[in-house]
N, C-alpha and C positions, 0 to 999 in steps of 0.2 A: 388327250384332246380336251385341255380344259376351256372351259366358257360353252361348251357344246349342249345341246337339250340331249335327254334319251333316245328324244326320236332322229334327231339329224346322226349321233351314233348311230344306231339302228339302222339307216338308211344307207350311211358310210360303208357299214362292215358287206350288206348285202352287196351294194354295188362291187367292193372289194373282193368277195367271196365270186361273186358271178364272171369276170373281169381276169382270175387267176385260178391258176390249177387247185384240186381239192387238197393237194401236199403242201403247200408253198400256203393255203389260207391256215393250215392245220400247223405246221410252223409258224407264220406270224400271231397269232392269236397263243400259241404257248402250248403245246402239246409235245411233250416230249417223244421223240421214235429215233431209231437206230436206221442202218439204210437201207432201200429197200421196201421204204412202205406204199402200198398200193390201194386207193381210194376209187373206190366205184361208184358214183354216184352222189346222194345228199347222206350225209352225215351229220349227227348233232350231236357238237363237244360235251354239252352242259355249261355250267356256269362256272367251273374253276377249273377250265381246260391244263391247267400249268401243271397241274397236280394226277394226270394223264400221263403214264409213260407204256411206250408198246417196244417194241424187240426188232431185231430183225426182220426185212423181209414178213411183214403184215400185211395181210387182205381183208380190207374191211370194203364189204357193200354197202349196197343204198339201203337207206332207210334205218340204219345201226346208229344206236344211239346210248352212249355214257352218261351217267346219272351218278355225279359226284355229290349233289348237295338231297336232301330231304325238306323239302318245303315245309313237310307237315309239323314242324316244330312253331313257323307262323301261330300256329292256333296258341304258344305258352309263352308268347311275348309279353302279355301281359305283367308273368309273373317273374323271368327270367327274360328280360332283354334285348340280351347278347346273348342266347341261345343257337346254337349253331350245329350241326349234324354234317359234316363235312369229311368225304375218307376219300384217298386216293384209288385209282385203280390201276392194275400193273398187267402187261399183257407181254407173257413172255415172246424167244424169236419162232420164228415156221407158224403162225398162225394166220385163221383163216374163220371169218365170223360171219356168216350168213345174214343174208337178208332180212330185214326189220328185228334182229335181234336186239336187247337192251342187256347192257351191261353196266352192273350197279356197283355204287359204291365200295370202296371197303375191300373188294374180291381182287384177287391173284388168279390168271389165267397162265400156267407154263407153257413149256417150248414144246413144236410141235402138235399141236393141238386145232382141231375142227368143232367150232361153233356150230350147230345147225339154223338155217332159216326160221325165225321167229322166236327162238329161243329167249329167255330174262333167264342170266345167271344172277342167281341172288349167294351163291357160296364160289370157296376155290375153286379153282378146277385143275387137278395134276397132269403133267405133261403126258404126252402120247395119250393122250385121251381124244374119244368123241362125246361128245354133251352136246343133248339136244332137251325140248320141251320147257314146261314151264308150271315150275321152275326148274332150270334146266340140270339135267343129270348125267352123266358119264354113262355110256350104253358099249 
């Protein structure tokens, strides 16, 4: 959308997002998934949605939220630039991530697997697993 301000962006994508199913925005916006995925509610991609891929057959709730980039590098622009902190996140198929969980950068979640409600995975998580808490752990 060139010639556009940030904000008429911003206004576009909402009215878009509101307008169309939470699958069909999480496809156009660039998030990669396999078929089968099942969106409950509000979700937030983060800012390099592309770099997003989940598996089959995923259940993500409201309030779950992917955190591809680390803002807190802002603070060494000064010295470095082009600094950038940027990891993809990979969520294998049969998964299931509970509500206002945040799922960070970097982490691989395999197949089969239950997120708990509220949960920040800040590491892997191997399949047939349950991980809950925070920072979330395999129980």
């Amino acid at each position: 959308m060139p010639g556009l301000t940030n904000v008429t962006r911003s206004i576009m994508r909402k009215l878009w997002k509101k307008t169309h199913s939470p699958v069909e925005y999480a496809r156009r916006i660039g998030v990669n998934f396999g078929e089968g995925l099942h969106i409950y509610g509000d979700v937030r991609w983060s800012t390099e949605p592309w770099i997003i891929t989940l598996g089959r057959n995923c259940h993500i709730t409201d309030g779950v939220r992917f955190l591809t980039h680390d803002g807190g590098v802002l603070l060494f622009r000064d010295e470095v630039p082009d600094l950038e902190l940027t990891r993809p996140i990979t969520i294998g198929d049969n998964v299931y991530i509970g509500t206002a969980s945040m799922i960070m950068g970097g982490v691989t979640i395999g197949d089969d697997v239950i997120i708990g409600a509220g949960s920040i995975v800040t590491r892997d998580i191997p399949s047939n697993s349950l991980a809950v808490g925070a920072p979330a752990r395999v129980i």
